[in-house]
DSSP file (Angstrom, degrees, kcal/mol; ACC not computed):
  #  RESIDUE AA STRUCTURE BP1 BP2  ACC     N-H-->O    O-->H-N    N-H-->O    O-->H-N    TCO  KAPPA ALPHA  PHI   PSI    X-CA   Y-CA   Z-CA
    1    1 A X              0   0    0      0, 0.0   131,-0.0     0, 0.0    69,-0.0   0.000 360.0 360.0 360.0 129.3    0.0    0.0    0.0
    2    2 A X        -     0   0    0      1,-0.1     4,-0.1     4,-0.0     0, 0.0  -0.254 360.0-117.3 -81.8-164.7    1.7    3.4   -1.1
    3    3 A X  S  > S+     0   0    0      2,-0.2     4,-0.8     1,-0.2    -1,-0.1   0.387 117.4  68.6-105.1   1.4    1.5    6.2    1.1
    4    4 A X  H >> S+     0   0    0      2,-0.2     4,-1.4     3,-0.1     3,-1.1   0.960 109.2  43.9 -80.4 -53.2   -0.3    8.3   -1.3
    5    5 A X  H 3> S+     0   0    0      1,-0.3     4,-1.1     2,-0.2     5,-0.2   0.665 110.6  60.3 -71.5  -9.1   -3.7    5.1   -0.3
    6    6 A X  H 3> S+     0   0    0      2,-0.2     4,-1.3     3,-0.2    -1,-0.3   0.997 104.4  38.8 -51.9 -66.3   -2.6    5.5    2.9
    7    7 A X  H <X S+     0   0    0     -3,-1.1     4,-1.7    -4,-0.8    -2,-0.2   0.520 120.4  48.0 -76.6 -37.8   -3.5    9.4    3.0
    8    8 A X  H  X S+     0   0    0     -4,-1.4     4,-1.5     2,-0.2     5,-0.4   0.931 106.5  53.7 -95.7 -65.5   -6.5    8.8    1.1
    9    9 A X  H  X S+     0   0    0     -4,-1.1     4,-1.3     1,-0.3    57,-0.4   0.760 113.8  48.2 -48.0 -34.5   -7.7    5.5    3.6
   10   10 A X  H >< S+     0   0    0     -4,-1.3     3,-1.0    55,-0.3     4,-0.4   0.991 107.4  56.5 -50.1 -71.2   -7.2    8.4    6.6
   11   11 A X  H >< S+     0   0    0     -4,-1.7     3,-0.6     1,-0.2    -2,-0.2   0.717 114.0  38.2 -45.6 -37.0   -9.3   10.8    4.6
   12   12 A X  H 3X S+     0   0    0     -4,-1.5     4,-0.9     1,-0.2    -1,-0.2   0.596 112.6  48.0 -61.3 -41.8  -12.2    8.4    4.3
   13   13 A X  T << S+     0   0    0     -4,-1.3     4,-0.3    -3,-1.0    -1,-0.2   0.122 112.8  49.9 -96.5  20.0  -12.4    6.9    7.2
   14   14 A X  T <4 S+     0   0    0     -3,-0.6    -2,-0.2    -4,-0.4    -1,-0.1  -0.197 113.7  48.7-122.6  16.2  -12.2   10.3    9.0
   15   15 A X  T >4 S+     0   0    0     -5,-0.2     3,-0.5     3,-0.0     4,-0.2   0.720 115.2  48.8-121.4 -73.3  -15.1   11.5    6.5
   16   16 A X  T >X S+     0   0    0     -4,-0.9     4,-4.1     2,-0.3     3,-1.8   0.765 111.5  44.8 -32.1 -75.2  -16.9    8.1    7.6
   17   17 A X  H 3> S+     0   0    0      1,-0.3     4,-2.8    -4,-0.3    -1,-0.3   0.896 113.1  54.4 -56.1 -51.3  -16.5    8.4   11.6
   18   18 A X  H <4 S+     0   0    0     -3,-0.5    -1,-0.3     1,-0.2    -2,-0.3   0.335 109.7  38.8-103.2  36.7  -17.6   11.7   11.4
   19   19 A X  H X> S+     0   0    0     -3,-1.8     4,-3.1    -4,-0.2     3,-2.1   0.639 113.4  61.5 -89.5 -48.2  -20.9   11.3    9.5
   20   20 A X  H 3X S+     0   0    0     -4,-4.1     4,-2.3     1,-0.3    -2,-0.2   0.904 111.9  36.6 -20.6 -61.0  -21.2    8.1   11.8
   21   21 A X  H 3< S+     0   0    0     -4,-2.8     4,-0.5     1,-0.2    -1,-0.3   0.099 115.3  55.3 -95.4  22.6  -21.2   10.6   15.2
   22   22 A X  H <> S+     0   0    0     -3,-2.1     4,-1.8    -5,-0.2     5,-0.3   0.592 109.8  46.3-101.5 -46.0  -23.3   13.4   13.2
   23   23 A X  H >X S+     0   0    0     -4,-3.1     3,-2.8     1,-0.2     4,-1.2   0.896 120.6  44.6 -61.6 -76.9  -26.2   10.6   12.5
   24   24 A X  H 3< S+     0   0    0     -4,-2.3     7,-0.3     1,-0.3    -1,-0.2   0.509 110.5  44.0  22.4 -84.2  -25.8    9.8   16.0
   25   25 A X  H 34 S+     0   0    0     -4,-0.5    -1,-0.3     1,-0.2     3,-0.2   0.442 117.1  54.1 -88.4   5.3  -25.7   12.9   17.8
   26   26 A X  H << S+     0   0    0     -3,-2.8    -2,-0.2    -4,-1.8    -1,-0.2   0.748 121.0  27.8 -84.8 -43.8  -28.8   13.8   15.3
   27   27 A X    >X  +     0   0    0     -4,-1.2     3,-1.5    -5,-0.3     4,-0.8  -0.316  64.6 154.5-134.9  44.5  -30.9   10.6   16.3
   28   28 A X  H >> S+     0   0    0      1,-0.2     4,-2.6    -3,-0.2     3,-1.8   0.811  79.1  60.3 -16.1 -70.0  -30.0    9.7   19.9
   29   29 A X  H 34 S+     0   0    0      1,-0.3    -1,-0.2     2,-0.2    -2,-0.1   0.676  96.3  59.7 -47.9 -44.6  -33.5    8.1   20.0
   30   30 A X  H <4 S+     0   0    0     -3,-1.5    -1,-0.3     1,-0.2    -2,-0.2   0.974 123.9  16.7 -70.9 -48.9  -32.6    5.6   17.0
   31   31 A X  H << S+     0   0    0     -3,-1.8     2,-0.8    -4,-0.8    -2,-0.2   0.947 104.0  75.4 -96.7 -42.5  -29.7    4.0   19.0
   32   32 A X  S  < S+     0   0    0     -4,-2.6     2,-0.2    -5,-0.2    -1,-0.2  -0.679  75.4 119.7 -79.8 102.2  -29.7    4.7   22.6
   33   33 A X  S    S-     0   0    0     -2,-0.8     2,-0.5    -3,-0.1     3,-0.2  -0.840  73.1-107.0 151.9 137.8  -32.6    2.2   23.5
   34   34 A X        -     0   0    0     -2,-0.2    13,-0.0     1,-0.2     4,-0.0  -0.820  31.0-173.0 -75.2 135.0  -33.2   -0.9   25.6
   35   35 A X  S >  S+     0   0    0     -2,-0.5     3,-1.3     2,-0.1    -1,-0.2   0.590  88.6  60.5 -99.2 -21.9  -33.5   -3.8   22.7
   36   36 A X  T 3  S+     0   0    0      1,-0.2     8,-0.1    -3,-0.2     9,-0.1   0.696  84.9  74.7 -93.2   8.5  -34.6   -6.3   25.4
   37   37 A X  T 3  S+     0   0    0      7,-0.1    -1,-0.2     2,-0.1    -2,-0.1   0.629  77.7 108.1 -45.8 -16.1  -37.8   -3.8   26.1
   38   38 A X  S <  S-     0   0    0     -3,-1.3    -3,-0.0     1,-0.2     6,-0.0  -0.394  80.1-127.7 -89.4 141.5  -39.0   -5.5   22.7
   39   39 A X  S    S+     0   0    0      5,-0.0     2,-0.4     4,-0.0    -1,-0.2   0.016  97.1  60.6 -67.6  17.0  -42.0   -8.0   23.2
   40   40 A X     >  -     0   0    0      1,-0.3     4,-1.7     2,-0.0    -2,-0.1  -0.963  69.3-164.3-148.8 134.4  -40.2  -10.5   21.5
   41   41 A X  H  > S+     0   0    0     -2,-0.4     4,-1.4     2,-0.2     3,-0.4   0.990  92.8  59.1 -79.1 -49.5  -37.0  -11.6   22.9
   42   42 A X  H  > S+     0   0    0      2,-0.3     4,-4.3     1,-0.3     3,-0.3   0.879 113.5  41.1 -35.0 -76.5  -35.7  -13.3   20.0
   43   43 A X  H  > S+     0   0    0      1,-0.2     4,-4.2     2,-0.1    -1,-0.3   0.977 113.3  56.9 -50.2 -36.6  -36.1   -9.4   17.8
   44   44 A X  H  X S+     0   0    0     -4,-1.7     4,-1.9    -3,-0.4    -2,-0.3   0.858 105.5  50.5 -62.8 -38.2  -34.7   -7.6   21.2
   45   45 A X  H  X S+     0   0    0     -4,-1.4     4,-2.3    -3,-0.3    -1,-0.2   0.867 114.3  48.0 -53.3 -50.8  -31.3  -10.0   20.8
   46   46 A X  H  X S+     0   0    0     -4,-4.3     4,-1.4    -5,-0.4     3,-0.4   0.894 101.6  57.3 -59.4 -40.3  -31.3   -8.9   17.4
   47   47 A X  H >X S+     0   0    0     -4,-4.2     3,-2.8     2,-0.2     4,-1.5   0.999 109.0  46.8 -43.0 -90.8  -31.6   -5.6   18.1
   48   48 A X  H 3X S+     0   0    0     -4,-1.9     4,-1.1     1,-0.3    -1,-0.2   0.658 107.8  56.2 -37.2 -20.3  -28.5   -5.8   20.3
   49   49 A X  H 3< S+     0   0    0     -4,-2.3    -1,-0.3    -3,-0.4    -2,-0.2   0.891 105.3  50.1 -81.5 -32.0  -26.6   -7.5   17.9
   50   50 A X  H XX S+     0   0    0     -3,-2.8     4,-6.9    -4,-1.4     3,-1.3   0.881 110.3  54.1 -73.1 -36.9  -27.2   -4.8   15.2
   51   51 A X  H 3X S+     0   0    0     -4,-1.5     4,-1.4     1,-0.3    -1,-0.2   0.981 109.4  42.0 -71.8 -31.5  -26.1   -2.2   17.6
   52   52 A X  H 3X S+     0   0    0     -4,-1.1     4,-1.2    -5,-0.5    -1,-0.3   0.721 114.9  55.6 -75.9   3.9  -23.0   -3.8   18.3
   53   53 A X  H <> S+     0   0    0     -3,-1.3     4,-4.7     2,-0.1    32,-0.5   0.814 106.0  48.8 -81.2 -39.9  -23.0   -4.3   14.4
   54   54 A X  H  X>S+     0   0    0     -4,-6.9     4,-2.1     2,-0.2     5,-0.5   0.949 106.7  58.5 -66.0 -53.4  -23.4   -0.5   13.9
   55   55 A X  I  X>S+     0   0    0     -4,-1.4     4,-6.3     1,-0.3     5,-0.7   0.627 114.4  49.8  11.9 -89.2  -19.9    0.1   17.0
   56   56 A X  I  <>S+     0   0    0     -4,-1.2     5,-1.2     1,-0.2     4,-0.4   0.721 117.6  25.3 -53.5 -56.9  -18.4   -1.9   14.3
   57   57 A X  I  <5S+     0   0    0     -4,-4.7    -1,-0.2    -3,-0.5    -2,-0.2   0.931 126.6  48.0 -67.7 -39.2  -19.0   -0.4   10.7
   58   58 A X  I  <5S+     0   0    0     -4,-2.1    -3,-0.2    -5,-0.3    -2,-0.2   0.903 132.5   1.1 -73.2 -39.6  -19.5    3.3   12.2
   59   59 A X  I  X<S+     0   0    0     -4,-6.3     4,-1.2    -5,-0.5    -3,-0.2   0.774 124.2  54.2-138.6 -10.5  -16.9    3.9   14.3
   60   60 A X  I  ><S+     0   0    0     -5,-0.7     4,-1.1    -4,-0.4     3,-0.3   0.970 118.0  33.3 -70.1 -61.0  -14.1    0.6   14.7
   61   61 A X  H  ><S+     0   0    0     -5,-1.2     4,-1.2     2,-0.2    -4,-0.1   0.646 119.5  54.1 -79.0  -9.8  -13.2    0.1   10.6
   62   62 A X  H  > S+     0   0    0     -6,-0.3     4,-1.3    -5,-0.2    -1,-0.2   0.954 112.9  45.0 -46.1 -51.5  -13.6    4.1    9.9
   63   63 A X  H  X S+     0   0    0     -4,-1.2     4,-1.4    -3,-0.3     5,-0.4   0.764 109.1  53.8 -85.5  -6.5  -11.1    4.5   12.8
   64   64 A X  H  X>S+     0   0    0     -4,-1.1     5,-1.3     2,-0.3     4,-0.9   0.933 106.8  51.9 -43.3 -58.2   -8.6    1.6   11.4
   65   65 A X  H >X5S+     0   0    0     -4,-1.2     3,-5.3     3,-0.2     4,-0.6   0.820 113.4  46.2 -48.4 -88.4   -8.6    3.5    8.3
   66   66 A X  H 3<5S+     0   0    0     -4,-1.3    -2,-0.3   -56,-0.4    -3,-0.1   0.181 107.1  55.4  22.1-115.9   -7.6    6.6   10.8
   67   67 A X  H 3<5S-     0   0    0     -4,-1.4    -1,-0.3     1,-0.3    -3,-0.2   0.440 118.5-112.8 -83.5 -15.0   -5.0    4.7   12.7
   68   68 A X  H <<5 +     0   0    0     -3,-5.3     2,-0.3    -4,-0.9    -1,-0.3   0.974  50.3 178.4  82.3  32.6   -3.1    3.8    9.2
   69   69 A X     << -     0   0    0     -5,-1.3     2,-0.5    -4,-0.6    -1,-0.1  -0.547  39.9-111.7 -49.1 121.3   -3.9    0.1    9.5
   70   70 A X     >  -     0   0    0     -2,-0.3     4,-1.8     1,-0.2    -1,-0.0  -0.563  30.6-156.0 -53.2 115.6   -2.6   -2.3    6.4
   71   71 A X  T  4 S+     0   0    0     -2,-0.5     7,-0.2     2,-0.2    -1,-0.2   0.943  88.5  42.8 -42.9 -67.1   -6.1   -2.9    5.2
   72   72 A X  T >4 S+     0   0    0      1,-0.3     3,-1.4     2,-0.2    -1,-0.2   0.798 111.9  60.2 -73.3 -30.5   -4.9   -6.4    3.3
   73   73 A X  T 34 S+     0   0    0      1,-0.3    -1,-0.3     2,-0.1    -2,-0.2   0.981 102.6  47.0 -70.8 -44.1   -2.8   -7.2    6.3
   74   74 A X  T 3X S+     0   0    0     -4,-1.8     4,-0.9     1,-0.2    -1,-0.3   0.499  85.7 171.2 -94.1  27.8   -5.4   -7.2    8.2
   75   75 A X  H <>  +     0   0    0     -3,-1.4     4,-0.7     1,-0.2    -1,-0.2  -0.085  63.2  11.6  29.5 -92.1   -7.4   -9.3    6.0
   76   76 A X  H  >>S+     0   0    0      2,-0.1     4,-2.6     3,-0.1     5,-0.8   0.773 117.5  73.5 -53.6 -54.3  -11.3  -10.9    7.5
   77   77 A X  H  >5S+     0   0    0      1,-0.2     4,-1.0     2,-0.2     5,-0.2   0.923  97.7  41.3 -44.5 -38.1  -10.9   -8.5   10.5
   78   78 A X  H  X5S+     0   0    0     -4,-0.9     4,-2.9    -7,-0.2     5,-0.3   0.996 113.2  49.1 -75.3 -58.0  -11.8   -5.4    8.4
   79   79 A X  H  X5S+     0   0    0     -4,-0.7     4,-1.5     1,-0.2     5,-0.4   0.950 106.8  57.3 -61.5 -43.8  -14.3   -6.6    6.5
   80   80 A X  H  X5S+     0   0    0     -4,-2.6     4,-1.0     1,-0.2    -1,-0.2   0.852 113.2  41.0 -35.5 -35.9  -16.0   -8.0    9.5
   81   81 A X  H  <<S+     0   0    0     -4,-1.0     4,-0.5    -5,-0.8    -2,-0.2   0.977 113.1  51.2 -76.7 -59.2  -16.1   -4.8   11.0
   82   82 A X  H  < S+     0   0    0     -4,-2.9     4,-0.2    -5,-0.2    44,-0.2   0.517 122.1  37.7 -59.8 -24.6  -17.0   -3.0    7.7
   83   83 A X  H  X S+     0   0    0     -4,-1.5     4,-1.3    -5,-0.3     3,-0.3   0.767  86.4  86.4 -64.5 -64.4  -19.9   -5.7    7.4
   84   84 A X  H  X S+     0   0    0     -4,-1.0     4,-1.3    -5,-0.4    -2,-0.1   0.615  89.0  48.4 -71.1  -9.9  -21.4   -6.4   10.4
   85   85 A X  H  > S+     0   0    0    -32,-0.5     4,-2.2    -4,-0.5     3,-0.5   0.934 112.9  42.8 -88.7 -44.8  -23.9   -3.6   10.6
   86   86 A X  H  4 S+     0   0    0     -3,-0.3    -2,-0.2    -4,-0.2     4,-0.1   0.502 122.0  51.7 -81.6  10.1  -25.7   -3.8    7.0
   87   87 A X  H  < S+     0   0    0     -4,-1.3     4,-0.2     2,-0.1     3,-0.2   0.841 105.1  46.4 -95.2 -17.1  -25.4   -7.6    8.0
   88   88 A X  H  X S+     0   0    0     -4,-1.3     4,-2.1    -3,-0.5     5,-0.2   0.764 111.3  60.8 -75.3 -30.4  -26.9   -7.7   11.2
   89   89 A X  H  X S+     0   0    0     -4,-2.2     4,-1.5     1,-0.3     5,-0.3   0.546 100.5  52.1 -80.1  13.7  -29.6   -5.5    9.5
   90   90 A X  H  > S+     0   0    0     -3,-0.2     4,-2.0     3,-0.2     5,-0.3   0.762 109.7  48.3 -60.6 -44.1  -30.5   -8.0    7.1
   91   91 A X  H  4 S+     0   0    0      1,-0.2    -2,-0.2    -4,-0.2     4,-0.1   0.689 108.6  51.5 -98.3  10.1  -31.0  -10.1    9.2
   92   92 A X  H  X S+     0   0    0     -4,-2.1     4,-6.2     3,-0.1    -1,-0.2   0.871 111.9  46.6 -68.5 -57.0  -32.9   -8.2   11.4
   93   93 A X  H  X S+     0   0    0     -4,-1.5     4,-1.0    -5,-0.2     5,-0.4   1.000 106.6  49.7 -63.0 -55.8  -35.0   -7.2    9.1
   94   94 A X  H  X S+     0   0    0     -4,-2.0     4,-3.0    -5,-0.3    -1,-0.2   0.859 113.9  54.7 -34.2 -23.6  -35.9  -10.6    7.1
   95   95 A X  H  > S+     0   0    0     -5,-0.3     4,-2.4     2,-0.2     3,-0.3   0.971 109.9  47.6 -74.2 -56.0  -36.5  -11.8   11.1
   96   96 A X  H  X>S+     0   0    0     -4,-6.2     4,-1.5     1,-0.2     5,-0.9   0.917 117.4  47.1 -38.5 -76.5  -39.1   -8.4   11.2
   97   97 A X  H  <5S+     0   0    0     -4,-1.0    -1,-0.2     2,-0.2    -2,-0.2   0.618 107.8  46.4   4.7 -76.6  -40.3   -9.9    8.0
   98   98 A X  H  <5S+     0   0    0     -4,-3.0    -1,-0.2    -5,-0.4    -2,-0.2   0.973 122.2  39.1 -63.7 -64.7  -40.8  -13.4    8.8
   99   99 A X  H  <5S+     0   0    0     -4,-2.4    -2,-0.2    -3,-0.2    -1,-0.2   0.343 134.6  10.0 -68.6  -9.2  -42.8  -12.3   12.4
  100  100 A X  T  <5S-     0   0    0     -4,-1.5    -3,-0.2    -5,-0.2    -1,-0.1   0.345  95.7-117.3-124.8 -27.0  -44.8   -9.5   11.7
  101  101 A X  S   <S+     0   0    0     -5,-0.9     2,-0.3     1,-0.3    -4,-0.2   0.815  87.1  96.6  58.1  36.7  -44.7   -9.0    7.7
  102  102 A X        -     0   0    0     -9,-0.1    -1,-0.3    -6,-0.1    -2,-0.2  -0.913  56.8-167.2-141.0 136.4  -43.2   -5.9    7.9
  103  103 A X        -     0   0    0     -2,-0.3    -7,-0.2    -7,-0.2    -8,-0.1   0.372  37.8-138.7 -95.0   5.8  -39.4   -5.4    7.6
  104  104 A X        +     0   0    0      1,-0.1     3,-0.1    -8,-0.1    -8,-0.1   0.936  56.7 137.6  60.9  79.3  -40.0   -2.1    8.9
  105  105 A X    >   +     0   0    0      1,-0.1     3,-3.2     2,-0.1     4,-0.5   0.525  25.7 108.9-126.4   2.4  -37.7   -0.4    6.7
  106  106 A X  T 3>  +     0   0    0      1,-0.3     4,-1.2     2,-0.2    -1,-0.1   0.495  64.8  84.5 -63.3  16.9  -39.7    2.8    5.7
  107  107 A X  T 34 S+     0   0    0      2,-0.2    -1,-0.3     3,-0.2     7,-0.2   0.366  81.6  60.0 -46.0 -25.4  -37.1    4.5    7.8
  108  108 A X  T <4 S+     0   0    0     -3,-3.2     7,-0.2     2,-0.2     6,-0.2   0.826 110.6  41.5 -91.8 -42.6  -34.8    4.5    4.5
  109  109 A X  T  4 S+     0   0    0     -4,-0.5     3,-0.3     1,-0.2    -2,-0.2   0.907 115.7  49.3 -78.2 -20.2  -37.7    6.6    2.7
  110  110 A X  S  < S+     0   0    0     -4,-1.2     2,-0.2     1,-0.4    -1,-0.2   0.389 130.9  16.4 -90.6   0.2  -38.4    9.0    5.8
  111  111 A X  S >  S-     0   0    0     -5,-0.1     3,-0.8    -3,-0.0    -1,-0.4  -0.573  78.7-174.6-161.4  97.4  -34.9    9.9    6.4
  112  112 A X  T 3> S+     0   0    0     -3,-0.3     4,-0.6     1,-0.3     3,-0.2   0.165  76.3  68.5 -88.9  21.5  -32.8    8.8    3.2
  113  113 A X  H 3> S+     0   0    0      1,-0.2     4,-1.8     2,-0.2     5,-0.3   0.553  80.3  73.7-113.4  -3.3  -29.3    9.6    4.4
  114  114 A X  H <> S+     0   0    0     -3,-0.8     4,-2.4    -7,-0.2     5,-0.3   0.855  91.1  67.0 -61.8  -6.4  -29.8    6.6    6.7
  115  115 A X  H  >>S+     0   0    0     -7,-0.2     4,-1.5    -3,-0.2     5,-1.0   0.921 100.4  51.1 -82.6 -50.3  -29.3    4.8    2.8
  116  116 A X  I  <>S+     0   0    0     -4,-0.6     5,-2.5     1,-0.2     6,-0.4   0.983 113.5  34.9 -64.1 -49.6  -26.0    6.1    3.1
  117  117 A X  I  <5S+     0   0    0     -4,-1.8    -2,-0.2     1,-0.2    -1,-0.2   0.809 127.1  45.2 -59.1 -28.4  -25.0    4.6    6.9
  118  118 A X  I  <5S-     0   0    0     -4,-2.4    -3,-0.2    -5,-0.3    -1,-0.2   0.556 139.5  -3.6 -87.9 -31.5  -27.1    1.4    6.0
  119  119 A X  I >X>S+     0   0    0     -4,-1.5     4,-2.9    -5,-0.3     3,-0.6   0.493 129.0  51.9-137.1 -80.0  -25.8    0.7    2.1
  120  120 A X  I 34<S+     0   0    0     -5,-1.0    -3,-0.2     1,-0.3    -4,-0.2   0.466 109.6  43.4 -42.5 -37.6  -23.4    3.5    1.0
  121  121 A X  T 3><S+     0   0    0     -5,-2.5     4,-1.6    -6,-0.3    -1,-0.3   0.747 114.4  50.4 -88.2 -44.7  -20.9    3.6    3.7
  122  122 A X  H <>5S+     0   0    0     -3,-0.6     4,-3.5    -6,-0.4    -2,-0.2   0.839 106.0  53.4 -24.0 -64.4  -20.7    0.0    3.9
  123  123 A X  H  X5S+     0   0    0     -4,-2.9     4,-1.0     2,-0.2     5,-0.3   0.698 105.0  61.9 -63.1 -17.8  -20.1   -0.3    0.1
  124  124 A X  H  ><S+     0   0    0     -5,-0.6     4,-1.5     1,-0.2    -2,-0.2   0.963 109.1  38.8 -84.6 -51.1  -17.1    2.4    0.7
  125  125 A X  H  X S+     0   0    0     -4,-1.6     4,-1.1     2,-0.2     5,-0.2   0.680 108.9  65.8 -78.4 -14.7  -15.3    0.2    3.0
  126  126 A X  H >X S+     0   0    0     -4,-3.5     4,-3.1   -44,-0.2     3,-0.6   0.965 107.4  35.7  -5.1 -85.3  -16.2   -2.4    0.9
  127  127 A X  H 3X S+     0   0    0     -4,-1.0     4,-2.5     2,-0.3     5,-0.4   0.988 111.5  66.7 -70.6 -89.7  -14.2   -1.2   -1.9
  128  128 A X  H 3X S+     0   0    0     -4,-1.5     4,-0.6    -5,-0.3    -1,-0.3   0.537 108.0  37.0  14.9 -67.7  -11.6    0.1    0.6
  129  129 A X  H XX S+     0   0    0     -4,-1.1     4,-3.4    -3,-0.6     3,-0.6   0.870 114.1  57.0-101.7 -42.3  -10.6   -3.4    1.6
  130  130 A X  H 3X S+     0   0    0     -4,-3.1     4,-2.7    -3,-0.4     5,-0.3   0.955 108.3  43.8 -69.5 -38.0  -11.0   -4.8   -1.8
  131  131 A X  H 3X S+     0   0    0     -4,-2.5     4,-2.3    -5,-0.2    -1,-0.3   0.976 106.7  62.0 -61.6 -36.6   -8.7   -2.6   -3.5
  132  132 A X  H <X S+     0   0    0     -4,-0.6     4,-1.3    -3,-0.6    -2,-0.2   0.754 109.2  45.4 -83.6 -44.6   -6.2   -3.1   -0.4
  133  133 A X  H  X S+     0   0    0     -4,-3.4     4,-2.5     2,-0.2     3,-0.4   0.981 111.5  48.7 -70.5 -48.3   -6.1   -7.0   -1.4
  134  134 A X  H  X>S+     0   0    0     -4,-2.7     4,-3.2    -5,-0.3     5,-0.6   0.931 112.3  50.2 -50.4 -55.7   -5.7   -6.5   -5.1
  135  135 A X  H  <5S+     0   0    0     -4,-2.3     4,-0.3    -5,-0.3    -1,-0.2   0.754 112.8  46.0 -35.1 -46.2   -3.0   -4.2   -4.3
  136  136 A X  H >X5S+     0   0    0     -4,-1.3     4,-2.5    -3,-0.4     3,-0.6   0.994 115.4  45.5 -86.0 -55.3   -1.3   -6.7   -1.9
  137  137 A X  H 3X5S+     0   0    0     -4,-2.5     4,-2.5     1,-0.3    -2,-0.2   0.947 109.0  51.1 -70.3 -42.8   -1.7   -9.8   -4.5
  138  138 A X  H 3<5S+     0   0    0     -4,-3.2    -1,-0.3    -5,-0.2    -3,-0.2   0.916 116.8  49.2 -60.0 -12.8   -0.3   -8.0   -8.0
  139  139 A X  H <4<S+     0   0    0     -5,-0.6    -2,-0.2    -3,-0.6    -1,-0.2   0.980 121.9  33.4 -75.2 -41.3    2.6   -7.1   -5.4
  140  140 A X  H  <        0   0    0     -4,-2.5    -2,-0.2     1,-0.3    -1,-0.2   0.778 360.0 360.0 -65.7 -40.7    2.7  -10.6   -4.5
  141  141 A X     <        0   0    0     -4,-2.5    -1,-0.3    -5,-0.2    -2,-0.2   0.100 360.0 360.0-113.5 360.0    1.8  -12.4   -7.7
């Protein structure tokens, strides 16, 4: 990784963190919550796993980029991080889905930039980490 993707992975994930803590400090309400208030324990579990999904995509792999972490070096780990909120919300939702037959997602049209923390921001560190491998295998190969 040159130092020029270096400089850029900082800029991105410091673009990243702090749209994370603006949606945040904008919508307390949406995260800080009991999930095991929920009449169904099962969704209330889920719940907790998506918050600890968002931790991970909003504010650990932004601040790895930050911190100047080898992306490829650090192989699974990133993308797990960079994952684990638009995966827990799949499967959150599909659970909503399946038990009520609503996936309760009209949240995406009534406030659209959550499409960015939910899809868009995801898909950035995506890309992030997948360039960061090709880059390590043509060095390698």
């Amino acid at each position: 990784m040159t130092v020029i993707q270096k400089r850029d992975n900082k800029s991105t994930g410091t673009l990243l963190l702090v749209f994370y803590m603006l949606t945040l400090a904008s919508y307390p309400e949406f995260f800080f919550y009991n999930p095991f208030e929920n009449p169904l324990p099962a969704v209330g579990a889920l719940q907790m796993v998506s918050l600890i999904g968002w931790i991970c995509t909003g504010i650990v792999a932004p601040t790895m980029l930050i911190a100047g972490a080898n992306i490829a070096d650090a192989k699974r780990g990133f993308l797990v991080f960079a994952l684990a909120w638009p995966a827990s919300l799949i499967v959150l939702h599909a659970t909503l889905l399946a038990l009520s037959g609503n996936p309760f997602l009209t949240y995406l049209v009534q406030e659209p930039f959550f499409l960015f923390t939910d899809i868009i921001a995801p898909a950035i560190l995506f890309s992030v980490w997948r360039a960061a491998r090709r880059a390590t295998s043509s060095n390698q190969g």
